[in-house]
C-alpha positions as CSV (number, residue, x, y, z in Angstrom):
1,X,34.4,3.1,-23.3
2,X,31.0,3.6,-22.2
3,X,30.6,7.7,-21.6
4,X,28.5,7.2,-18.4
5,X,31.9,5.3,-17.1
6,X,34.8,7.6,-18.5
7,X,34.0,10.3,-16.3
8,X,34.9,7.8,-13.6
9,X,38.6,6.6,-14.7
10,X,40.8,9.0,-13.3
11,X,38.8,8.5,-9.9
12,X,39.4,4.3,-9.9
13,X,42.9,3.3,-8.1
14,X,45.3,1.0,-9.6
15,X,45.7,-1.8,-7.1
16,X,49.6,-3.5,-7.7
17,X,49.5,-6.4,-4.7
18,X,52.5,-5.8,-3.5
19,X,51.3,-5.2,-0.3
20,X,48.2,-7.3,0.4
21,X,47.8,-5.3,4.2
22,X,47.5,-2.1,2.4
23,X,45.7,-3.3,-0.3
24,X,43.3,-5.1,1.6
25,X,42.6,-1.8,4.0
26,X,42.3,0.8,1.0
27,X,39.6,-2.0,-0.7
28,X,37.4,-1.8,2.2
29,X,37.8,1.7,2.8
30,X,36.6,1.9,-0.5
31,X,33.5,-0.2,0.2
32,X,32.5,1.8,3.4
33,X,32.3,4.7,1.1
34,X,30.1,2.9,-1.3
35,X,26.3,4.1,-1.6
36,X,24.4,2.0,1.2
37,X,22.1,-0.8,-0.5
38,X,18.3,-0.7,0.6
39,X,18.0,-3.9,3.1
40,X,14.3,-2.9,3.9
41,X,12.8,-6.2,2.9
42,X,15.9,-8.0,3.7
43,X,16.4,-10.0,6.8
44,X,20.1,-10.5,7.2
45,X,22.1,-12.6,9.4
46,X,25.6,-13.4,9.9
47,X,25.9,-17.3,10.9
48,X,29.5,-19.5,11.2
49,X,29.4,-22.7,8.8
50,X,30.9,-25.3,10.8
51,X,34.9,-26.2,9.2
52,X,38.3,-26.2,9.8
53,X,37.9,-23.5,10.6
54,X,34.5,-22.2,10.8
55,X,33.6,-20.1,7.7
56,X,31.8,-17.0,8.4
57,X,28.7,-16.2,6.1
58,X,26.3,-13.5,6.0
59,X,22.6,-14.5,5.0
60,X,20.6,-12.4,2.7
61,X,16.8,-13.5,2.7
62,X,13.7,-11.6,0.7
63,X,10.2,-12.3,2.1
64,X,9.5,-14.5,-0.2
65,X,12.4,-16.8,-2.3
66,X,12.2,-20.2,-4.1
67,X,16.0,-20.8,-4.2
68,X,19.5,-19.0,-3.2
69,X,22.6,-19.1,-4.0
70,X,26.5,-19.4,-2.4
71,X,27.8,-16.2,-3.3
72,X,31.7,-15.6,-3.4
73,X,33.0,-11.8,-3.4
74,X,35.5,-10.6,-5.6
75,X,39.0,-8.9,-4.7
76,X,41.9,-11.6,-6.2
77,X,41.8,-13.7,-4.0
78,X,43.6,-11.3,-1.8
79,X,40.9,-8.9,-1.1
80,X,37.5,-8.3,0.3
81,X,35.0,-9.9,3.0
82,X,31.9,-10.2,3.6
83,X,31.7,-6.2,5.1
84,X,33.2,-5.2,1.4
85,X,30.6,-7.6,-0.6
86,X,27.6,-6.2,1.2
87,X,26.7,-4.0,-1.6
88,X,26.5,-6.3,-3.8
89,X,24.8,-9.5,-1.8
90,X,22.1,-7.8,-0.8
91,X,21.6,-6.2,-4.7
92,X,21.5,-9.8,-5.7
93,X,19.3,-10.9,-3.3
94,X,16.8,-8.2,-4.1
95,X,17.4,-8.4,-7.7
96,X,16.9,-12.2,-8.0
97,X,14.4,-13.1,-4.9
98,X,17.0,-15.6,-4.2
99,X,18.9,-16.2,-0.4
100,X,22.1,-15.1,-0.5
101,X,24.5,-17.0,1.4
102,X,27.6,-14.5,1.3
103,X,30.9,-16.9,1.9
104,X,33.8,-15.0,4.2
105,X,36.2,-17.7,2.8
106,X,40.3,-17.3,3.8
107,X,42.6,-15.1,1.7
108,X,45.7,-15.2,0.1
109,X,48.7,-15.5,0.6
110,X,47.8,-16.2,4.3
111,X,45.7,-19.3,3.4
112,X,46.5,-19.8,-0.2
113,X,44.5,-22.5,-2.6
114,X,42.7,-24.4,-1.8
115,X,41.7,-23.0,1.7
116,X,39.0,-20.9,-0.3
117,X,38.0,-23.7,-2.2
118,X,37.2,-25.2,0.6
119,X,35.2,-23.0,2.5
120,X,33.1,-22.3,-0.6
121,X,32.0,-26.4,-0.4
122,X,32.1,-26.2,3.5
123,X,29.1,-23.2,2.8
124,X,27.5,-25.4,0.1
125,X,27.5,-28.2,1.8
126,X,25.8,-26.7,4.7
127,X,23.0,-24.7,2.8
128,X,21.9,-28.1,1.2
129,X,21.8,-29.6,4.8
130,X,20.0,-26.3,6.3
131,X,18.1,-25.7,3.5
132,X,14.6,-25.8,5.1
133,X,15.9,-23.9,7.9
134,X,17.0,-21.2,4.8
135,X,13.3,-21.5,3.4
136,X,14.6,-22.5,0.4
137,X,13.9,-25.6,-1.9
138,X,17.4,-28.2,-1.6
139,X,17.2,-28.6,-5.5
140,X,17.6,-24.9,-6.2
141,X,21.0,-23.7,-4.9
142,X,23.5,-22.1,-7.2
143,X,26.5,-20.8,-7.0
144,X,28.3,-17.6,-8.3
145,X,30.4,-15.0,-7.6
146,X,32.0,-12.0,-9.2
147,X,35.9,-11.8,-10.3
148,X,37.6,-14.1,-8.3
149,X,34.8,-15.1,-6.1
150,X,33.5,-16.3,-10.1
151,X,36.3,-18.5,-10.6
152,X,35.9,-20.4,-6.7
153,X,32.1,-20.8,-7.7
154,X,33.3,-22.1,-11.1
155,X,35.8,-24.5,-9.3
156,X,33.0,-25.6,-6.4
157,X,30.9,-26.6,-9.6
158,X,34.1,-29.1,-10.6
159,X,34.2,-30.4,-7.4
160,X,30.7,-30.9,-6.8
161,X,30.6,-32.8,-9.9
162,X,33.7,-34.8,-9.9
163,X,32.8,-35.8,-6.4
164,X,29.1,-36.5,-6.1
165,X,28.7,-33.8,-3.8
166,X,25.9,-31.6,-2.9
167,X,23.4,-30.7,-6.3
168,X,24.6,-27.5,-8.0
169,X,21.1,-26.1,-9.6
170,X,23.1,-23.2,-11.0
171,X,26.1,-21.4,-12.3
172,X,25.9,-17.2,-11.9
173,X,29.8,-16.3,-12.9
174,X,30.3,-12.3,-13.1
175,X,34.0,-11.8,-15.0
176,X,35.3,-14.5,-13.5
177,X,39.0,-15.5,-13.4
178,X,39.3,-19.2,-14.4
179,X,42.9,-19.2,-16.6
180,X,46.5,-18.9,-14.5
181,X,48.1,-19.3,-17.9
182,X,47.0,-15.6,-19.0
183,X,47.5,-16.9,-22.9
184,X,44.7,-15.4,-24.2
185,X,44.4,-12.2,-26.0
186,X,42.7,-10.4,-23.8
187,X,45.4,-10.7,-20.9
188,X,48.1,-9.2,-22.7
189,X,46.2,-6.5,-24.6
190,X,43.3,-5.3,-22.7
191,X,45.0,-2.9,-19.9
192,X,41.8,-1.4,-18.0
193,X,41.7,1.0,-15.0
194,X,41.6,-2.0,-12.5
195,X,44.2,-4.5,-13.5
196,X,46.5,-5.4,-16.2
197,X,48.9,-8.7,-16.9
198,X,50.6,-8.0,-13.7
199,X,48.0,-7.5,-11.4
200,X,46.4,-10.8,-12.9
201,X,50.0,-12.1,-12.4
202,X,50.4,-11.3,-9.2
203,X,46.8,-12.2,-7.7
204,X,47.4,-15.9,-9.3
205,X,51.5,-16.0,-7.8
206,X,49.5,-14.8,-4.1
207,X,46.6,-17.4,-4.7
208,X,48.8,-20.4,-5.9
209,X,52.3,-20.2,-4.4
210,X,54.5,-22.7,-5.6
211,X,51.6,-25.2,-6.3
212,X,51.1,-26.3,-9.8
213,X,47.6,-25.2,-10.7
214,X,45.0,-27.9,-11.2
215,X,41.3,-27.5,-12.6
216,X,40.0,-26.5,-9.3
217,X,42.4,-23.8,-9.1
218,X,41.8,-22.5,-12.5
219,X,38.4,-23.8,-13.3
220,X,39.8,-23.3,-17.5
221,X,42.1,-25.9,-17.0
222,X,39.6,-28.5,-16.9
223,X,39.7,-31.1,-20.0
224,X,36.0,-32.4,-19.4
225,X,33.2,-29.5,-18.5
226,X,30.5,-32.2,-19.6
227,X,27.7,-32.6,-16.5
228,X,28.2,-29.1,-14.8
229,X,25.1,-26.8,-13.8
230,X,23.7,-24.6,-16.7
231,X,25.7,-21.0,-16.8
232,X,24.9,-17.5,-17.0
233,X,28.6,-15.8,-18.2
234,X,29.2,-12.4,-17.9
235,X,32.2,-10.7,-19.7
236,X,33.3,-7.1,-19.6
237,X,34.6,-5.8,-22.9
238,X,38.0,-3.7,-21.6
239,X,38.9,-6.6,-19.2
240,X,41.9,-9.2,-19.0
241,X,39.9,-12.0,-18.1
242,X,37.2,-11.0,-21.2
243,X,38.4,-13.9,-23.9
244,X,38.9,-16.9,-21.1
245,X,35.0,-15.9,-20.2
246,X,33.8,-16.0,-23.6
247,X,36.0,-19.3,-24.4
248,X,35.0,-21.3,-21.2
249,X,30.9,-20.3,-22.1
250,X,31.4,-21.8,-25.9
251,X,33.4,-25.0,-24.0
252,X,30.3,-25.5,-22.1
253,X,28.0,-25.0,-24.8
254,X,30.0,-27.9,-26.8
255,X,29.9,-30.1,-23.5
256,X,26.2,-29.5,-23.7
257,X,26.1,-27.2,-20.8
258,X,23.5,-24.5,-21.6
259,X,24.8,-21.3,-21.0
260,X,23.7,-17.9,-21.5
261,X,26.4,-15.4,-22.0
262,X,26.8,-11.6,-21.6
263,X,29.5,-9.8,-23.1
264,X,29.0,-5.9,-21.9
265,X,30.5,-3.3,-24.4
266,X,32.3,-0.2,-22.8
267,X,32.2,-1.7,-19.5
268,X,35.6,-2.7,-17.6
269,X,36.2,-4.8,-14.7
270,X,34.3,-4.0,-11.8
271,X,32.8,-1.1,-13.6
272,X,29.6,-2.1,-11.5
273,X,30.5,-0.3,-8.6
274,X,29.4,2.9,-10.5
275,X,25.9,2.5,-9.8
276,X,24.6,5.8,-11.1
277,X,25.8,4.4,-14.5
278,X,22.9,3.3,-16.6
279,X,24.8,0.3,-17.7
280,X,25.4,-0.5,-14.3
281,X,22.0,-0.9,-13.1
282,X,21.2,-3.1,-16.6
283,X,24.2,-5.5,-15.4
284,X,22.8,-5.8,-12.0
285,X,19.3,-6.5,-13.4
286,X,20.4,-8.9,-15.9
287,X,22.1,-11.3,-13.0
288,X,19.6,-10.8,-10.8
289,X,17.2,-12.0,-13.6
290,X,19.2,-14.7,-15.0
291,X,19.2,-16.3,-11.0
292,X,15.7,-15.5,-10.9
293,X,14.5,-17.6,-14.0
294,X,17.1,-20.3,-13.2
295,X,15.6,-21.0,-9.8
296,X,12.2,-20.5,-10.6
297,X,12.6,-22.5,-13.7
């Protein structure tokens, strides 16, 4: 383990989802308490994407941007909003020079798959259409997302592809979820502070319910990754999901998908939230970067 982050274990809550209410108060209790990120040369906005329903987003725009990017917070599916992903929205946006569109998409098990899914295109699709209201150029949108927010922005990518739908410049996937299965390594042995196999077991049985999961589910199911946006891949080394991230970056490399791909030492899920942790701040840079040159590029 990193030493700048051991200090910090005892102090990071196990979260079981047994009780999604609870869970979903002590996560953003957790974000109020979180260090304030500096929006002085941020304008932000909070806007409804038209849908069914509407999709609440909060816009993140630097003075000056070339691109931006459909962002999708992390929390299992079950967690988190667009209050909780503040923090880190506006970090990207000032990190990359990119608009953030921050997606407020439905939760589990209330509105289980593929109501997120959905609102993550529904916010696509309308940042393509708005883009020159945005300021930004239609041909440099991405998508990303961190945890499970990575695996919907993984899945959007499918869809856009398979069909025809609005250009995907970009892939920016932060430990992403993408494998229901949990038949890698890594699931069974890696047992970090956050989450273990029954946490991941538990976020997928909230997210799916009794529907079989399909490629836009689990983004790692898919047979043919050939055609998807270039990827930047970021894997924490004491995480569950850390072999399906490092296994979906070489299938896209062989579907000749360039992809860059980060695999942090010492770090654990979510480990970013520590923000006075040297490593911390590198990870932050190193996404921020990576959407930079993409949309610049």
């Amino acid at each position: 383990m990193n030493p700048e982050l051991e200090p910090f274990l005892p102090l990071v809550p196990r979260v079981d989802l047994i009780d999604p209410v609870t869970d979903r108060r002590n996560f953003a209790a957790r974000a109020a308490a979180a260090p304030a990120p500096d929006t002085a040369n941020l304008g932000v906005e909070d806007r409804v994407v038209p849908g069914d329903p509407g999709v609440p987003v909060r816009i993140y725009r630097p003075h000056q941007s070339q691109g931006g990017i459909v962002w999708l917070h992390g929390g299992s599916w079950v967690m988190g909003d667009l209050d909780s992903e503040h923090p880190w929205a506006a970090r990207i946006a000032a990190a990359s020079g990119a608009v953030v569109i921050s997606v407020g998409y439905r939760l589990a098990p209330e509105h289980r798959f593929p109501a997120a899914l959905d609102d993550a295109y529904a916010a696509l699709t309308w940042a393509v259409e708005h883009a020159g209201e945005l300021g930004i150029d239609p041909a440099r949108i991405a998508v990303g997302g961190h945890s499970a927010g990575g695996s919907i922005a993984a899945a959007t990518a499918l869809r856009a592809r398979d069909e025809q739908g609005p250009p995907i410049h970009f892939q920016l996937l932060n430990e992403p979820g993408l494998d229901d299965r949990q038949e890698m390594w890594s699931t069974g042995h890696v047992i970090d502070t956050l989450r273990g196999r029954e946490h991941c077991s538990a976020a997928w049985r909230h997210y799916l319910g009794a529907t079989p999961a399909t490629p836009y589910a689990a983004p790692a199911r898919a047979t043919d990754l050939s055609g998807l946006p270039p990827a930047y891949i970021a894997s924490a080394e004491f995480c569950p999901y850390r072999d399906v991230d490092i296994t979906y970056a070489l299938r896209l490399l062989r579907a000749g998908v360039s992809v860059e791909l980060h695999q942090w030492p010492g770090t654990f899920h979510g480990s970013q939230a520590i923000l006075s942790a040297d490593v911390s701040q590198r990870q932050f840079a190193a996404l921020g970067a990576a959407l930079r040159r993409a949309l610049a590029g």
